[in-house]
VEXVO-23038 format. One record per residue (C-alpha): residue in one letter; x, y, z; residue number from 1. Coordinates in steps of 0.02 Angstrom, whole numbers, plus 50000, padded with zeros to 5 digits. Layout:
REM VEXVO-23038
> A, X, Y, Z, NUM;
...
END
This chain:
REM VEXVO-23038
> X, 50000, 50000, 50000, 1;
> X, 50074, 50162, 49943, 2;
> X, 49977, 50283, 50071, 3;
> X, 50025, 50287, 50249, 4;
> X, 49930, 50363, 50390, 5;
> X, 50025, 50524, 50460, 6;
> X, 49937, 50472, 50650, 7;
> X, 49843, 50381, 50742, 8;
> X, 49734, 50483, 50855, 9;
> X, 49638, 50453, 50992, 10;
> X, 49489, 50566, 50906, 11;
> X, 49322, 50505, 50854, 12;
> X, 49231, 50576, 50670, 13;
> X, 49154, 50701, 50745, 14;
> X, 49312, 50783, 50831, 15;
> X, 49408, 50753, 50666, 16;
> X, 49281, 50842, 50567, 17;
> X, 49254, 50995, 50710, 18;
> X, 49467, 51005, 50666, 19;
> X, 49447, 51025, 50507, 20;
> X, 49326, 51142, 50503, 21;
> X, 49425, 51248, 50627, 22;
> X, 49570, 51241, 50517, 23;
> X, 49478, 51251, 50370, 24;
> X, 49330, 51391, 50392, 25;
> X, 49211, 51463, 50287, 26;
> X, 49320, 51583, 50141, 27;
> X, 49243, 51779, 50157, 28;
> X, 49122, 51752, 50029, 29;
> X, 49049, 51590, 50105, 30;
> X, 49048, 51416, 50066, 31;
> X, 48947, 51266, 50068, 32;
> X, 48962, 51106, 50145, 33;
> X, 48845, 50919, 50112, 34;
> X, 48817, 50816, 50255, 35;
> X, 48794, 50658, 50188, 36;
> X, 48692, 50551, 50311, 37;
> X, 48646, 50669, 50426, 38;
> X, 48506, 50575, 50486, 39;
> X, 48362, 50678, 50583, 40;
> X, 48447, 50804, 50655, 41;
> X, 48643, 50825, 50601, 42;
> X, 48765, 50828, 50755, 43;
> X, 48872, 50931, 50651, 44;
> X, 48752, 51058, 50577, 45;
> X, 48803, 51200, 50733, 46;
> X, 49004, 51170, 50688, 47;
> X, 48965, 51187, 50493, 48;
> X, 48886, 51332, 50514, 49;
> X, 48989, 51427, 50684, 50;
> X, 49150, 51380, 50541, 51;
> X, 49025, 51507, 50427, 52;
> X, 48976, 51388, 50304, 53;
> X, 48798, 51350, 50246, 54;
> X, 48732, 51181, 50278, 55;
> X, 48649, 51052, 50178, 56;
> X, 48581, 50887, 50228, 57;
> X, 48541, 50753, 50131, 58;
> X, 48521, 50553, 50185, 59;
> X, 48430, 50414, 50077, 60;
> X, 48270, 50430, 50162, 61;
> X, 48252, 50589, 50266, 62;
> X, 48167, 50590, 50418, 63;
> X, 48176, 50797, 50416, 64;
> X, 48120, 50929, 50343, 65;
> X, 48273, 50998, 50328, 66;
> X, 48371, 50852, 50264, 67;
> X, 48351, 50811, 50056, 68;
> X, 48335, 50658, 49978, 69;
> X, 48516, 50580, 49890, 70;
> X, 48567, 50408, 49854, 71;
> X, 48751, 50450, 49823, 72;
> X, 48745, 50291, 49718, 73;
> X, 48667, 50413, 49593, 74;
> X, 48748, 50565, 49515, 75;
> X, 48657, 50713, 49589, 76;
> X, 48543, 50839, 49518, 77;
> X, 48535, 50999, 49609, 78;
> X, 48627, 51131, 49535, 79;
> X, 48726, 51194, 49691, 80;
> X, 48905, 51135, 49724, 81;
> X, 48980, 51104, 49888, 82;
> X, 49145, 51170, 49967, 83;
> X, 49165, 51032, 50082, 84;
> X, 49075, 50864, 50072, 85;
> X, 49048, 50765, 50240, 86;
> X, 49049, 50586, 50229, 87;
> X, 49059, 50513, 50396, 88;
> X, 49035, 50328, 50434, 89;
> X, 48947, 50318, 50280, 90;
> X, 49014, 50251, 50124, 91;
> X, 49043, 50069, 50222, 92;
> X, 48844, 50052, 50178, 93;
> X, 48846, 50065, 50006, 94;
> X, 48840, 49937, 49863, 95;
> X, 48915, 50032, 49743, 96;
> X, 49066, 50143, 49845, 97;
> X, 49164, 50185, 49660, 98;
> X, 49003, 50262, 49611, 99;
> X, 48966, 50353, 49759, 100;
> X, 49128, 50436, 49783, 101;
> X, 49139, 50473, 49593, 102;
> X, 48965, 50563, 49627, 103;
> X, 49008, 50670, 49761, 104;
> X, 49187, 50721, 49672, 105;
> X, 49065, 50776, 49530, 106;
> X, 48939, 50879, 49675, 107;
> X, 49115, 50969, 49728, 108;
> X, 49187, 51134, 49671, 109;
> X, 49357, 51140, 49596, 110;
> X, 49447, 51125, 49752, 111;
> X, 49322, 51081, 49856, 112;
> X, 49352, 50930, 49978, 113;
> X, 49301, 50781, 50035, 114;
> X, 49285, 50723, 50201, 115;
> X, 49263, 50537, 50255, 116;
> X, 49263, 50419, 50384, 117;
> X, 49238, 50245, 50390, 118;
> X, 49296, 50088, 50491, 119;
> X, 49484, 50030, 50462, 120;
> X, 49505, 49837, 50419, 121;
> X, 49666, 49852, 50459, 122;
> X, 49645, 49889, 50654, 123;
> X, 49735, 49771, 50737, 124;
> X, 49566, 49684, 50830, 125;
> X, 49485, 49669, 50656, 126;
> X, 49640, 49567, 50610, 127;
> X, 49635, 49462, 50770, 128;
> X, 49459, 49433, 50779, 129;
> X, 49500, 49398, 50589, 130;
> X, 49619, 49271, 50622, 131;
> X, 49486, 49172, 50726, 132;
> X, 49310, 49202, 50679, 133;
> X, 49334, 49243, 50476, 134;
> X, 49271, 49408, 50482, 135;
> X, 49354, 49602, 50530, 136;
> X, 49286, 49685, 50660, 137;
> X, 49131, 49798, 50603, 138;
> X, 49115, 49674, 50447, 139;
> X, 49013, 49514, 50538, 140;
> X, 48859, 49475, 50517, 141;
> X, 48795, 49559, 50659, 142;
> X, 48864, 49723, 50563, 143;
> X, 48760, 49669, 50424, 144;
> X, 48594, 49658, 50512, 145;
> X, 48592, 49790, 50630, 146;
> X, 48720, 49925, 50562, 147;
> X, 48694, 49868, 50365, 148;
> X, 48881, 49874, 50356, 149;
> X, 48914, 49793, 50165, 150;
> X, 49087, 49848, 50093, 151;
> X, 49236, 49870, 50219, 152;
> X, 49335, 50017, 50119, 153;
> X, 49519, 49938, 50127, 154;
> X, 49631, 50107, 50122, 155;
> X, 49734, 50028, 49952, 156;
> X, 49546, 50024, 49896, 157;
> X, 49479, 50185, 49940, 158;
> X, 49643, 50269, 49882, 159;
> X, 49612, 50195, 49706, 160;
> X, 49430, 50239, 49699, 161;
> X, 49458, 50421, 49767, 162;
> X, 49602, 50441, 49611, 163;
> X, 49499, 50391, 49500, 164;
> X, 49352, 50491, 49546, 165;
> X, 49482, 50616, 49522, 166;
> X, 49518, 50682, 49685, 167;
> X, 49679, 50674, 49767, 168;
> X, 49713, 50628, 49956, 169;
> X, 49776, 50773, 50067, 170;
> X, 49768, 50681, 50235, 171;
> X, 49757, 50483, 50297, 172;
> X, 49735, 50474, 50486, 173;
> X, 49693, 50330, 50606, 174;
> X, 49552, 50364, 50722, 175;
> X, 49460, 50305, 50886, 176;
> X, 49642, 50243, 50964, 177;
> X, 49601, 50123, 51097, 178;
> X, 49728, 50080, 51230, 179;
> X, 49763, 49887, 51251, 180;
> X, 49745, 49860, 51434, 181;
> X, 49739, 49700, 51537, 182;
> X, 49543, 49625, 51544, 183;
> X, 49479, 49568, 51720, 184;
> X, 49538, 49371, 51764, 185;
> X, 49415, 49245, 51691, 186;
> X, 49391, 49081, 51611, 187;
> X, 49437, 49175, 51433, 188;
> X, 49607, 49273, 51528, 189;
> X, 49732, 49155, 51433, 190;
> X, 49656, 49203, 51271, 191;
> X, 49627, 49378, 51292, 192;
> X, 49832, 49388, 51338, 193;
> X, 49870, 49306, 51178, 194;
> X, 49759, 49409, 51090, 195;
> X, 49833, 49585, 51140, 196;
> X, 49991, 49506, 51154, 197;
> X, 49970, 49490, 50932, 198;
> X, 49880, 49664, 50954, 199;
> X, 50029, 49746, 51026, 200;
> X, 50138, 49668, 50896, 201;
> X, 50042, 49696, 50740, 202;
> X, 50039, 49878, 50806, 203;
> X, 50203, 49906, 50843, 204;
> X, 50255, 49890, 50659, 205;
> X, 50092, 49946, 50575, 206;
> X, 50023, 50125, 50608, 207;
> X, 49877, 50097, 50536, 208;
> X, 49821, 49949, 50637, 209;
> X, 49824, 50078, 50775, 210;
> X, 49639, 50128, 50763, 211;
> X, 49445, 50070, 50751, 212;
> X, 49425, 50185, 50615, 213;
> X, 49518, 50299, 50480, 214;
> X, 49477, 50479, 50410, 215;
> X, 49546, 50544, 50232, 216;
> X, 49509, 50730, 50158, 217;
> X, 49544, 50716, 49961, 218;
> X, 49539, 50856, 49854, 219;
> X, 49450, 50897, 49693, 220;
> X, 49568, 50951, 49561, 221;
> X, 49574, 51127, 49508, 222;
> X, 49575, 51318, 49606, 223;
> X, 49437, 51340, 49723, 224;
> X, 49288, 51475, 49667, 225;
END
């Protein structure tokens, strides 16, 4: 894999995106930004807009009035383009990811970005639990039914998709950094000591196995408006 995460940080989405935005606000003129997913009422709607941007939210069925219909596997049809596109926890849902990323790159202004977050198959518990049961971490079946989780976005993957969508990757961090500590003495103690025994290990030579999820911001080609 050619892209390597600069950190791993103990943040979760939401802190990663209220960074950005900090670092990133509004230009003088204003800007827009697309929640993606935003659900019923959009945690992130006050930071969007305190960072001086407009907001926009749109989900596959909206339970708002204030949230817009979009299934990203389709291009979209409004005539506004967005500054900043939030994709958080999202794109792990969709059948058709190449698609959907292609179709937001296209709903971005020329350098506008992209902001997404989705679990990291290469955390070192999704390759233990791996090892034994067959399946990553956030990719079981349990994932499937209750969280609809359907395409874990390998970061060799998503960096092909997002180039070929034409957008280029500004920044690859590992998020949600969880500490390995001992477990409580049980029947199951011998395993569990093993297990983050191969934890520690796989992290101490792999950065990016350092965190339940990951968070990229990828560029659209071409000088912002």
């Amino acid at each position: 894999m050619r892209l390597q995460p600069e950190a791993a940080l103990a943040d979760d989405r939401y802190v990663f995106v209220q960074d950005f935005l900090k670092r990133r606000p509004a230009p003088a003129e204003g800007g827009g930004v697309f929640d993606l997913g935003a659900g019923e009422v959009s945690v992130m709607r006050a930071d969007v807009e305190s960072a001086g941007y407009t907001w926009r939210g749109f989900d596959l069925v909206p339970s708002s009035a204030d949230v817009s219909q979009w299934n990203i596997d389709t291009p979209f049809t409004g005539s506004e383009r967005a500054d900043v596109v939030l994709l958080m926890d999202v794109i792990e849902h969709t059948f058709n990811p190449g698609f959907a990323i292609r179709n937001i790159a296209d709903a971005l202004k020329p350098g506008g970005r992209l902001v997404m977050t989705t679990p990291n198959p290469r955390w070192s518990r999704a390759r233990t639990l791996h090892l034994f049961s067959g399946f990553p971490a956030c990719f079981t079946q349990h994932d499937l039914d209750v969280n609809h989780h359907v395409f874990p976005l390998w970061p060799h993957v998503m960096e092909q998709l997002v180039a070929e969508a034409g957008l280029e990757v500004e920044r690859y961090v590992v998020l949600d950094r969880d500490e390995i500590k001992p477990k409580p003495l049980s029947a199951a103690s011998p395993g569990l000591w093993v297990e983050g025994l191969m934890r520690k290990a796989i992290e101490a030579r792999d950065l990016s196995s350092r965190g339940m999820s990951y968070a990229v911001v990828a560029r659209r080609a071409g000088a912002a408006a």
